[in-house]
C-alpha positions as CSV (number, residue, x, y, z in Angstrom):
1,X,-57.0,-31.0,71.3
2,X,-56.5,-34.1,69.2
3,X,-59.7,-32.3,66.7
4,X,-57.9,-29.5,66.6
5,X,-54.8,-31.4,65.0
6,X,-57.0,-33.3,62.7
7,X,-58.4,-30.0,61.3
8,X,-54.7,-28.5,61.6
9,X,-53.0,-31.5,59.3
10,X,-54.7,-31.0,56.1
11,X,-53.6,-27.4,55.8
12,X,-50.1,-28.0,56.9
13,X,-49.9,-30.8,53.5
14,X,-51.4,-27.9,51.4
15,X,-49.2,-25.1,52.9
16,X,-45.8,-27.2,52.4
17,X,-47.4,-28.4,49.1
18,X,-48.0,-24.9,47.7
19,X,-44.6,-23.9,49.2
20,X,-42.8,-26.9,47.4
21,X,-44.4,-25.8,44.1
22,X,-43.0,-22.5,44.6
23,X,-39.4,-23.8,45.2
24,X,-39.9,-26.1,42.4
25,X,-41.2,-23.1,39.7
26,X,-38.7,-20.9,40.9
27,X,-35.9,-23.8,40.3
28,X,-37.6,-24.3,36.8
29,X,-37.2,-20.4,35.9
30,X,-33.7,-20.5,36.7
31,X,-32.8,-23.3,34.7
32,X,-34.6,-21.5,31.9
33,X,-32.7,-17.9,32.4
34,X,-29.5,-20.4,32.5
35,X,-30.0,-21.3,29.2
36,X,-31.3,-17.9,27.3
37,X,-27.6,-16.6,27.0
38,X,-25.9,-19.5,25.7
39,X,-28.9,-20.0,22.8
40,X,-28.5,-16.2,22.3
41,X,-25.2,-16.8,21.5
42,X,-25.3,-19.9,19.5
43,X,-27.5,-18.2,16.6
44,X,-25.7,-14.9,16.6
45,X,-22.6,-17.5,16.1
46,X,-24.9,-19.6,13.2
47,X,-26.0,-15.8,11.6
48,X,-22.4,-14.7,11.8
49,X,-20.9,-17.4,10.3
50,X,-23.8,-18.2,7.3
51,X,-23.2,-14.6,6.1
52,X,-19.6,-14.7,5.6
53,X,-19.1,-11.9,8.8
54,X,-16.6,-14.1,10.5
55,X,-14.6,-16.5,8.1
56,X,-15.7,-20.3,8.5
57,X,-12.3,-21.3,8.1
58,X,-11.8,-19.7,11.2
59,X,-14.8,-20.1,13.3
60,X,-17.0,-22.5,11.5
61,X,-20.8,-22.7,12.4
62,X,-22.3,-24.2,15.3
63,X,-24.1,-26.7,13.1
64,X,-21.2,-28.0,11.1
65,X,-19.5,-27.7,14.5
66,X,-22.0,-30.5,15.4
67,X,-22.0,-32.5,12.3
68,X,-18.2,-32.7,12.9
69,X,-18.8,-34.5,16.2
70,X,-21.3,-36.6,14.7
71,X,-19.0,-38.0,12.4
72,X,-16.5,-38.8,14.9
73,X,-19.2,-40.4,17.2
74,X,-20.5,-42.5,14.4
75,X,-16.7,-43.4,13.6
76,X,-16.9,-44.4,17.5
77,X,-13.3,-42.3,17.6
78,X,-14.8,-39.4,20.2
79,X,-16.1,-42.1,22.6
80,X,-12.4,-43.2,22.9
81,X,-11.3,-39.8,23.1
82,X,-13.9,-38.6,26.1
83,X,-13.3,-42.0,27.7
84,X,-9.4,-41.6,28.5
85,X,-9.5,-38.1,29.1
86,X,-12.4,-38.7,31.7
87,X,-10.2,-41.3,33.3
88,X,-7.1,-39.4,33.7
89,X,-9.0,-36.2,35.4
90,X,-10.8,-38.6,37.8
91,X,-8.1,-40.9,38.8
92,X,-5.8,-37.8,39.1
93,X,-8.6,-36.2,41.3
94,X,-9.2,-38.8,43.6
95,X,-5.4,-39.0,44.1
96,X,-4.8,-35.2,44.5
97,X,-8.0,-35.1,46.7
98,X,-7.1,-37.9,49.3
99,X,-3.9,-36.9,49.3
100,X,-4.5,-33.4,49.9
101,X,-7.0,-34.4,52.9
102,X,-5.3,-36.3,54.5
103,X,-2.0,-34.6,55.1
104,X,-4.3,-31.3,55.6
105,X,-5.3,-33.5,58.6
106,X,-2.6,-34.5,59.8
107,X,-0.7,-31.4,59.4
108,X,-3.1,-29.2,61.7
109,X,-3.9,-31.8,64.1
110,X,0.1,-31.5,65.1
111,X,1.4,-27.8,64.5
112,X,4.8,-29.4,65.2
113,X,4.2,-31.0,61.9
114,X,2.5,-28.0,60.2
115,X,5.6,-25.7,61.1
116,X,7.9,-28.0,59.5
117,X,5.8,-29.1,56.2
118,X,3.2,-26.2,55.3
119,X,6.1,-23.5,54.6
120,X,7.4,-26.5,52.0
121,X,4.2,-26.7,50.9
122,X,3.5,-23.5,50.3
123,X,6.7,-23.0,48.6
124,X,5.9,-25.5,45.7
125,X,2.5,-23.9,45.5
126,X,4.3,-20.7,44.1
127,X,5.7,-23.0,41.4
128,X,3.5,-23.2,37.9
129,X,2.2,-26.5,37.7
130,X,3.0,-26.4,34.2
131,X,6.8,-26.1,35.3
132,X,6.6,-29.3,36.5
133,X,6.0,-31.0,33.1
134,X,9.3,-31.8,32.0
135,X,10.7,-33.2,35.1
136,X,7.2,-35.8,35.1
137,X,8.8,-36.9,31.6
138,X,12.1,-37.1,32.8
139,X,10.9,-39.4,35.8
140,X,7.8,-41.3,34.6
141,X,7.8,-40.6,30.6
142,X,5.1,-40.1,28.7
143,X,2.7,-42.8,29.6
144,X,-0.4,-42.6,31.8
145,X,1.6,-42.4,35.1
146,X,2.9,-38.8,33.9
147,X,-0.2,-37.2,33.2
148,X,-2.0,-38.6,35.9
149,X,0.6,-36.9,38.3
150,X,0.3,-33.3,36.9
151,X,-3.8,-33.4,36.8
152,X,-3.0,-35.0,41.0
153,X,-0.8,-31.8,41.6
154,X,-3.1,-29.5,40.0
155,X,-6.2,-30.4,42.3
156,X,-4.0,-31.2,45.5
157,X,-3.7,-27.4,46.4
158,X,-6.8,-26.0,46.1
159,X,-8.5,-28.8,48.5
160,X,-5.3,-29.2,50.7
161,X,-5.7,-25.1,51.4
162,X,-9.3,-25.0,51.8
163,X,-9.3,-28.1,54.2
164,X,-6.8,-27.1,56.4
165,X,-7.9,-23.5,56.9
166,X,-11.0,-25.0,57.4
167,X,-9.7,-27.4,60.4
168,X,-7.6,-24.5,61.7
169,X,-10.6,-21.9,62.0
170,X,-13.0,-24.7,64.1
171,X,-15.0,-22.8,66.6
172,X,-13.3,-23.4,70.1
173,X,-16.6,-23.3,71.8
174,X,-18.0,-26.0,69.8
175,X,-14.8,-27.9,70.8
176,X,-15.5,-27.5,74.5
177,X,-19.0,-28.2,74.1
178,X,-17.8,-31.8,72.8
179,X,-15.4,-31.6,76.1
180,X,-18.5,-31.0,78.3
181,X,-20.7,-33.9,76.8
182,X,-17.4,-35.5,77.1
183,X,-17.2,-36.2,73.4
184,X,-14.5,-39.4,72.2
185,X,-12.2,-38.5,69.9
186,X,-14.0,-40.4,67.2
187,X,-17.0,-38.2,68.1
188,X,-15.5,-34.9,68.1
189,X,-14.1,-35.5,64.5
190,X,-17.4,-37.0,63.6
191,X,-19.9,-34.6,65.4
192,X,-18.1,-31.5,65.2
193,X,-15.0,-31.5,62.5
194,X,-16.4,-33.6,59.4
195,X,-19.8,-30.6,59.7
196,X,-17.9,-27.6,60.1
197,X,-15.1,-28.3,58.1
198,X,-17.5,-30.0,54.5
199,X,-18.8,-26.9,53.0
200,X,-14.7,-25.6,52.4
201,X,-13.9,-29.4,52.1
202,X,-16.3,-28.9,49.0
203,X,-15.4,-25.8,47.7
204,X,-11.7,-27.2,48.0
205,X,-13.4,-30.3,45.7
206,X,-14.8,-28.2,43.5
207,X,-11.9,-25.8,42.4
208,X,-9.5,-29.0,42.2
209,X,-11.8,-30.4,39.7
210,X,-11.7,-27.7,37.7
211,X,-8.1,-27.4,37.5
212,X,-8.0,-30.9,37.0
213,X,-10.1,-30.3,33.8
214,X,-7.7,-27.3,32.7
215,X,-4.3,-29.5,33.8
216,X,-5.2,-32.8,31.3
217,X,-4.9,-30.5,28.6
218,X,-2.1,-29.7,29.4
219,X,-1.2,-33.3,30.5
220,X,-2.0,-34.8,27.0
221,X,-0.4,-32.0,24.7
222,X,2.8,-33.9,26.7
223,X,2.4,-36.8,23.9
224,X,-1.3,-38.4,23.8
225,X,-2.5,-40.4,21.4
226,X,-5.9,-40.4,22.4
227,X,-8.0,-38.0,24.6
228,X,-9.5,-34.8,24.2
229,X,-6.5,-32.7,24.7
230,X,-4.7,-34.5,21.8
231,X,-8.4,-34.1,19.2
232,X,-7.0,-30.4,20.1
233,X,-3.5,-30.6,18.2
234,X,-5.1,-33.2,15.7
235,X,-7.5,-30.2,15.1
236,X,-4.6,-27.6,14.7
237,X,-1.9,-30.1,12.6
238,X,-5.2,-30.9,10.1
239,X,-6.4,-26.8,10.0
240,X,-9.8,-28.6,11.2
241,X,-11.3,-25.6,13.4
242,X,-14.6,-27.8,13.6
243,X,-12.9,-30.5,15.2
244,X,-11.0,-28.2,17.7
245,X,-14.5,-26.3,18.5
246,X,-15.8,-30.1,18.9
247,X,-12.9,-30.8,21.8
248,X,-13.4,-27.2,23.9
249,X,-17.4,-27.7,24.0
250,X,-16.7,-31.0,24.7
251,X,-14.7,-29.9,27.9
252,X,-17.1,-27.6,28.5
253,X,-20.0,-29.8,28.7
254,X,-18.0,-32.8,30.8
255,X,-16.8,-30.6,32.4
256,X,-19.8,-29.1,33.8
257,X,-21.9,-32.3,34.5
258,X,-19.2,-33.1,37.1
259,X,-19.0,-30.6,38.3
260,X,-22.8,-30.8,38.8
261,X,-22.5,-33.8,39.9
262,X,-20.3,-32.2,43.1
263,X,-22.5,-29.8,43.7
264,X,-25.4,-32.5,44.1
265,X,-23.2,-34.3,46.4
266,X,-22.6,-31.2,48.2
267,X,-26.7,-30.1,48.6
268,X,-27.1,-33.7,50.3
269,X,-24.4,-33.6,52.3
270,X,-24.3,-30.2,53.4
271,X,-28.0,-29.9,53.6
272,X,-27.9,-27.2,56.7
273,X,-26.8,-24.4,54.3
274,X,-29.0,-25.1,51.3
């Protein structure tokens, strides 16, 4: 028996080896198909704009596009600019993110508490976040404190939604399972809640980000002096469509790294489903 393992190991390393090179070549060829559209686009952009079939004062070239944001690098002004607009939509996404989870929590765990809060709730929902600017100014100005709390209400719906339908559709069976093993509390939520509820907590985490992304724009056209979002207007007040084109890739690309970055989180975490 013990031979017959010995012979039985080597081609179980070479079988998972071979099968890990597939997985590996087929993520390679993805990331490759990924990235044939955007360069596609790119030199039809540099074609259109050398030959005068789109007016550079309107949509300059990608190149001078770039040498724009060189310049600005070099003048170490865009490091500034990507540094407090990355602060804003993190600080107001942890805030609109823990917020949101925990009164997703505690709202389902008691429906006394969900019938009297979630209709409130879903009534402000209804409201556009963007109504909600002037009041911010009115009650914080426009300081840091005001655009942190539109970007927080911008990501709190989308993950307090997602979590609490999530918490609300738990499997009973998987609940009385825990009640046969004769589960703690703190094992339940552990064993059974945190699992089934991560892959919408993450989805929840995911979308918030993203409006977070869309709401500091929004959140520094209310009077920044530094940030992305105000390179925009400094773009538009100087008729400098290279430097707004600099600020929306720039977005873009942040944008998408965190996002990324989520999504790594979310393949380690959630491992089962990947």
């Amino acid at each position: 028996m013990k031979a017959i393992e010995y012979v039985q190991k080597p081609y179980r390393r070479v079988a998972l080896s071979q099968a890990q090179k597939r997985q590996l070549s087929e993520k390679t060829k993805g990331t490759l198909r990924a990235w044939i559209v955007p360069v596609i686009v790119l030199i039809i952009w540099e074609i259109a704009s050398r030959l005068g079939w789109v007016l550079s004062y309107q949509l300059p070239a990608p190149t001078v596009v770039f040498e724009e944001g060189m310049t600005l690098f070099t003048e170490g002004l865009l490091v500034n600019h990507i540094g407090y607009t990355l602060f804003r939509v993190l600080v107001g996404f942890l805030i609109g993110s823990g917020v949101a989870i925990l009164l997703s929590v505690l709202l389902t765990v008691h429906p006394v508490m969900t019938d009297l809060f979630d209709p409130i709730i879903q009534g402000l929902r209804a409201i556009p976040s963007l109504a909600w600017v002037p009041l911010f100014i009115l009650w914080m100005g426009i300081g840091e404190s005001s655009k942190i709390a539109l970007i927080s209400l911008g990501v709190f719906f989308p993950v307090y939604l997602n979590v609490a339908a999530s918490i609300l559709t738990v499997d009973r069976k998987l609940v009385e399972v825990g009640e046969v093993f004769r589960f703690s509390k703190r094992e339940k939520i552990t064993k059974i809640l945190i699992p089934y509820t991560l892959p919408q907590l993450f989805t929840g985490l995911r979308t918030g980000l993203g409006l977070g992304w869309m709401f500091v724009v929004a959140a520094e056209l209310m009077g920044a002096s530094v940030g992305l979002g105000y390179l925009l207007v400094l773009g538009q007040n100087t008729l400098s469509p290279e430097t707004i084109l600099v600020s929306i890739l720039l977005f873009l690309i942040i944008g998408k790294i965190t996002d990324g970055f989520l999504k790594a989180l979310e393949r380690r975490l959630v491992f089962w489903q990947h």
